[in-house]
C-alpha positions as CSV (number, residue, x, y, z in Angstrom):
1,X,183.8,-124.3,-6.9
2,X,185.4,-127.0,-8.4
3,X,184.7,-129.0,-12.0
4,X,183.5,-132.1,-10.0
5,X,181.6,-129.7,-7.2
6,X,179.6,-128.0,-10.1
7,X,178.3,-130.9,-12.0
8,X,177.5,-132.9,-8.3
9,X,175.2,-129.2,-7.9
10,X,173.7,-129.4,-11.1
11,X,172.8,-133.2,-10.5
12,X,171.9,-133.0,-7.4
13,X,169.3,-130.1,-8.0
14,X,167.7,-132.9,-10.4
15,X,167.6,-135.3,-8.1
16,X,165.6,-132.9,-5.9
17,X,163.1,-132.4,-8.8
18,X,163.1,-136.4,-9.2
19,X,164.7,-135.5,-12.4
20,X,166.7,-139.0,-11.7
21,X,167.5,-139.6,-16.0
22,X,169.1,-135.8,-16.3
23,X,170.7,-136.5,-13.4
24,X,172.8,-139.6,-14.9
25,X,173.1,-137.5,-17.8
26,X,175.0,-134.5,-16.4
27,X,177.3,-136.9,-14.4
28,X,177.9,-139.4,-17.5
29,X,179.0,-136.1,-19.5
30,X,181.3,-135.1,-16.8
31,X,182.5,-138.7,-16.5
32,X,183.2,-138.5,-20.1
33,X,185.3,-135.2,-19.5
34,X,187.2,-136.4,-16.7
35,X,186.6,-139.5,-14.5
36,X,186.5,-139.1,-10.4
37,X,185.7,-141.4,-7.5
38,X,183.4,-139.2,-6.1
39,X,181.5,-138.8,-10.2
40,X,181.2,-142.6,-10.4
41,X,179.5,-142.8,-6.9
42,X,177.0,-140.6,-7.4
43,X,176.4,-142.4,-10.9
44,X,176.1,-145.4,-9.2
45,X,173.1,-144.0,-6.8
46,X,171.3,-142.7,-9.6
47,X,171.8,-146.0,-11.6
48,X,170.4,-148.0,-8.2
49,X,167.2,-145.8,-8.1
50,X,166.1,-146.0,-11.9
51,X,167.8,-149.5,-12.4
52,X,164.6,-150.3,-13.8
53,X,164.6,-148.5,-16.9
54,X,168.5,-149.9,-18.0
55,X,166.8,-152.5,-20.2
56,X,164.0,-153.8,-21.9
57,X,164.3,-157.2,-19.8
58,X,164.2,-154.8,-16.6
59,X,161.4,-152.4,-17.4
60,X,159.3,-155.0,-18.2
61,X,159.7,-156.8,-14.9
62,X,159.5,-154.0,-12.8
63,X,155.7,-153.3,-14.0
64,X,154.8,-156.8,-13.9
65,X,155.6,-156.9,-10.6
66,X,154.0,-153.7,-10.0
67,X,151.2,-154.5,-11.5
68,X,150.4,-158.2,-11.1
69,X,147.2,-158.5,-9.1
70,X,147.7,-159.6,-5.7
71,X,144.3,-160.3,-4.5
72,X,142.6,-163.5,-2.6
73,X,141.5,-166.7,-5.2
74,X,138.2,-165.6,-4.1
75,X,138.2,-162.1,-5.1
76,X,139.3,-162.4,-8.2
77,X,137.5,-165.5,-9.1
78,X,134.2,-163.0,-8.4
79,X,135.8,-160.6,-10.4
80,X,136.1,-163.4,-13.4
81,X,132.8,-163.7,-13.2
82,X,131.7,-160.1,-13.5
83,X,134.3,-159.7,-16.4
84,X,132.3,-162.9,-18.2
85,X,128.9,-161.2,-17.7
86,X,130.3,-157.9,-18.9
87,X,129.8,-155.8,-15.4
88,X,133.1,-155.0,-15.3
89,X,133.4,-153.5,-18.6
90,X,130.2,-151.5,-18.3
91,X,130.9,-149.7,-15.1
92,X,134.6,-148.4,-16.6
93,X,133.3,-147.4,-19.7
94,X,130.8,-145.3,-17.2
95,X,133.1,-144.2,-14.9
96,X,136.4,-143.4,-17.3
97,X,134.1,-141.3,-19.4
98,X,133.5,-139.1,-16.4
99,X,137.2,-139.0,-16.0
100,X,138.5,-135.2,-16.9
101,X,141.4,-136.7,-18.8
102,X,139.2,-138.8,-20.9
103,X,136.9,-136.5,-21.3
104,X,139.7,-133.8,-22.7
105,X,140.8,-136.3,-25.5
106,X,137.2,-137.6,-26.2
107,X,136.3,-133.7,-27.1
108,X,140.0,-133.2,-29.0
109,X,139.1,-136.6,-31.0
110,X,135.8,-135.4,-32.0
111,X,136.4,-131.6,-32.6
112,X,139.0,-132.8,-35.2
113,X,137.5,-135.6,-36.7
114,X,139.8,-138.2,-36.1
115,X,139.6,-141.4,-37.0
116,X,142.8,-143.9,-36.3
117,X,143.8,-143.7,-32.6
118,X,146.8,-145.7,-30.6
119,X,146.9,-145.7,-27.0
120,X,150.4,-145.7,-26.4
121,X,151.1,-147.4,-22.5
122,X,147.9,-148.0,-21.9
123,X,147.5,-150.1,-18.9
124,X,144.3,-152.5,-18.6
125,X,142.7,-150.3,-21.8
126,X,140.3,-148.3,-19.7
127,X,140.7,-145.4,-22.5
128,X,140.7,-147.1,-25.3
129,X,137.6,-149.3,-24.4
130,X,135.9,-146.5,-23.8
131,X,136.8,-144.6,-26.9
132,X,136.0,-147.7,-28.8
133,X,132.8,-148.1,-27.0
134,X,131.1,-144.5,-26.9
135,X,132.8,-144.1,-30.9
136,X,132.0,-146.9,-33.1
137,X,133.9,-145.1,-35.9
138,X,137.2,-144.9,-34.2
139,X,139.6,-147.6,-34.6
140,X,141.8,-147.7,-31.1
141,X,144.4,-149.7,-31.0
142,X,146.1,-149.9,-27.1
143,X,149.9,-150.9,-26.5
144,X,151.6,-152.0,-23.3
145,X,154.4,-153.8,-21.9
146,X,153.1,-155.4,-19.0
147,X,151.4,-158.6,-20.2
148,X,149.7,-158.7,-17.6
149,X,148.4,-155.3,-18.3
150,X,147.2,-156.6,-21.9
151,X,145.8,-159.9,-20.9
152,X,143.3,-157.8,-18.7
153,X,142.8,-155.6,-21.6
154,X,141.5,-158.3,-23.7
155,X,139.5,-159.7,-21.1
156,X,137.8,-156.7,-20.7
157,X,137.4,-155.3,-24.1
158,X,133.7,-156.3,-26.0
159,X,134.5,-154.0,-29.0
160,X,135.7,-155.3,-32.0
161,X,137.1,-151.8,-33.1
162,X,139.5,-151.6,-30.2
163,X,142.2,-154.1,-30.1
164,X,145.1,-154.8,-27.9
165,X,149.2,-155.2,-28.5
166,X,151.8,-155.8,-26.5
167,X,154.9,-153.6,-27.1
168,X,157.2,-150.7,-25.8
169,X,156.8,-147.3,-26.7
170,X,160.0,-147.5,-28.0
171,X,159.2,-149.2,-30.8
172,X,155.7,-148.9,-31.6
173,X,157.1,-147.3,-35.3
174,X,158.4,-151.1,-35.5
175,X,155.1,-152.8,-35.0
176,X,152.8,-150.3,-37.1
177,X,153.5,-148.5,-41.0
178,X,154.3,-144.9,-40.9
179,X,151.6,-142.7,-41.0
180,X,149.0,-145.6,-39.6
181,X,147.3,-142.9,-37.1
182,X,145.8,-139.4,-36.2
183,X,146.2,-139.7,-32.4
184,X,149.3,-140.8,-30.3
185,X,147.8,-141.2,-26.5
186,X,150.9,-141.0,-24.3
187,X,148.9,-140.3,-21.1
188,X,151.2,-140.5,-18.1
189,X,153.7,-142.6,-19.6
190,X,156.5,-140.1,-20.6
191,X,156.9,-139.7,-16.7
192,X,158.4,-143.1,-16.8
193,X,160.4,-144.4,-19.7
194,X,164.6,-143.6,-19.9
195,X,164.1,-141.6,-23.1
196,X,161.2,-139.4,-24.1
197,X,162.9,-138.7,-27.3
198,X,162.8,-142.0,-28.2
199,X,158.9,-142.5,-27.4
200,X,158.5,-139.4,-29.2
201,X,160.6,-139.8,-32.6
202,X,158.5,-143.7,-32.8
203,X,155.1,-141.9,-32.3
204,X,155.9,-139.1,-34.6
205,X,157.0,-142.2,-37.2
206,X,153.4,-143.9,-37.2
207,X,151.3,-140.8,-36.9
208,X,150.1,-138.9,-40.3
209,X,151.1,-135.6,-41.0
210,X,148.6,-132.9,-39.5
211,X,148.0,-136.4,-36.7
212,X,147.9,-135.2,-33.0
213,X,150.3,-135.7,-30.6
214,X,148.4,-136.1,-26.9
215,X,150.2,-135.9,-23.6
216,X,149.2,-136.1,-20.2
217,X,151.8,-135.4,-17.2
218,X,151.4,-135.5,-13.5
219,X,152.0,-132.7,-11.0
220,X,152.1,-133.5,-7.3
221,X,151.5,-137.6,-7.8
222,X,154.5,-139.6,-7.0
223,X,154.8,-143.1,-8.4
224,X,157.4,-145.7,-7.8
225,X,158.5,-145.9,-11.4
226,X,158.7,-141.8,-11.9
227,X,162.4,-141.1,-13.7
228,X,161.6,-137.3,-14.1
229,X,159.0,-134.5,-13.3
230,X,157.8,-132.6,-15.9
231,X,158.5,-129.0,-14.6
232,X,157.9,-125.8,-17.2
233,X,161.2,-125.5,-17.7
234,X,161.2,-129.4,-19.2
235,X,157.8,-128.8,-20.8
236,X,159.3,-126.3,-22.6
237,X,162.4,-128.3,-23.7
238,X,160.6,-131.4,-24.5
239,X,157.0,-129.6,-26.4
240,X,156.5,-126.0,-26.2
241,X,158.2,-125.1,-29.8
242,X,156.3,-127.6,-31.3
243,X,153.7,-127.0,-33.8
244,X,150.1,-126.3,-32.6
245,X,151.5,-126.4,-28.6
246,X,149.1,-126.5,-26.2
247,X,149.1,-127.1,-22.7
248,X,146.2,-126.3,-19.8
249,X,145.8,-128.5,-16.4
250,X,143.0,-130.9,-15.7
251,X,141.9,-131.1,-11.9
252,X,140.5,-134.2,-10.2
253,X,137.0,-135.3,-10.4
254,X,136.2,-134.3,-7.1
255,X,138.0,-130.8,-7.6
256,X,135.3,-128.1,-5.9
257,X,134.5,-125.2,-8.3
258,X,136.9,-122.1,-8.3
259,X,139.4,-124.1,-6.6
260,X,142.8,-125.3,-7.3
261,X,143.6,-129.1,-6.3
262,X,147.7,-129.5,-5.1
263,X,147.0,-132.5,-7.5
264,X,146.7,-132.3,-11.3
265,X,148.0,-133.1,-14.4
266,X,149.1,-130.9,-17.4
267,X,147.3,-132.3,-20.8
268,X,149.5,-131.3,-23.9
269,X,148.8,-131.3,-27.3
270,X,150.8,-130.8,-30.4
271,X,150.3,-131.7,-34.0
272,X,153.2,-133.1,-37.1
């Protein structure tokens, strides 16, 4: 087998594990070694599928797109009105705190007393209302780049210890001090972004030393914006020699006892 033939393999048996961002890196290093029409194609593919993540500009329009509600006038002038009333907010706190995830970071929060809590990609704020809600003493502070994503946030939040920023993950060590928080939240966001070591170095750079690191991965739940699946092999890379490393899998709601759902996501934890 060929040079070219062995890096096409090794990309390609990414690709199949929707590792799409080591993909374009094994074919950019061989690039680098040695350029070939047949390289540069496949480059080109990969660069089509995650085109999204190539800049801020286009990250950020992707998820406003994705997100953006597309509902009737009608619906979501009623649900204007239940967000004014406070309906909305009270049946999410209810229903995220039966969520297993939220319930898994609730119980981490508590067990080690901490205090100072960002929400990093946190969508319409579900979590960190409802942290901020069920905790008075926390201070959550939820961070997303999909304005639309925040403006909901806002809308919905009633707690004035739980606030809302929009920002990448990126960069969050250029919005907030180093050492500003005990927990990072990066739940089912590191499925997404072009670098993970990126979102982890500016984490790591706001959270205190002896802070917590929380991670929560999908396995078997496909999402148009997915760059990479977090296999054992890349949990390992990415977490597992960490300090304090821990890892177990958290089931759907609707999970029966003594059974294992095909869907589920890993919840890791690590500490600085």
């Amino acid at each position: 087998m060929g040079r070219d033939e062995e890096y096409i393999r090794l990309a390609i048996e990414e690709i199949k594990k929707e590792n799409y961002t080591h993909a374009l890196n094994i074919i950019e290093r061989a690039l680098r070694e040695k350029y070939s029409s047949e390289l540069s194609e496949l480059e080109n593919k990969i660069r089509l599928i995650i085109k999204h993540t190539m800049s801020p500009e286009d990250y950020e329009n992707f998820y406003q797109n994705l997100y953006k509600e597309k509902s009737s006038l009608l619906t979501r002038l009623e649900r204007k009105i239940r967000t004014w009333i406070g309906k909305r907010t009270r049946n999410l706190i209810k229903n995220t705190a039966e969520n297993p995830r939220y319930e898994q970071i609730e119980k981490d929060i508590k067990h080690y007393n901490f205090k100072n809590i960002l929400d990093v990609g946190c969508g319409e704020g579900h979590f960190s209302i409802t942290l901020g809600a069920r905790n008075p003493d926390l201070n959550v502070t939820g961070v997303d780049i999909v304005q639309y994503n925040i403006d909901k946030a806002i809308e919905l939040n009633k707690f004035k210890n739980v606030r809302f920023i929009k920002a990448f993950a990126e960069e969050v060590d250029r919005i907030f001090e180093k050492d500003s928080f005990d927990v990072v939240m990066l739940f089912e966001i590191l499925e997404h972004v072009r670098s993970v070591d990126e979102v982890l170095k500016a984490s790591l750079n706001v959270l205190r030393d002896g802070g917590m690191i929380a991670v929560t991965v999908p396995d078997g739940i496909k999402n148009p914006g997915h760059v990479r699946y977090f296999s054992d092999e890349l949990i390992s890379d990415y977490f597992a020699w960490r300090k304090g490393f821990r890892m177990e899998r958290i089931y759907p709601l609707d999970t029966p006892v003594n059974a294992e759902s095909k869907y589920f996501w890993r919840y890791i934890t690590f500490f600085k």
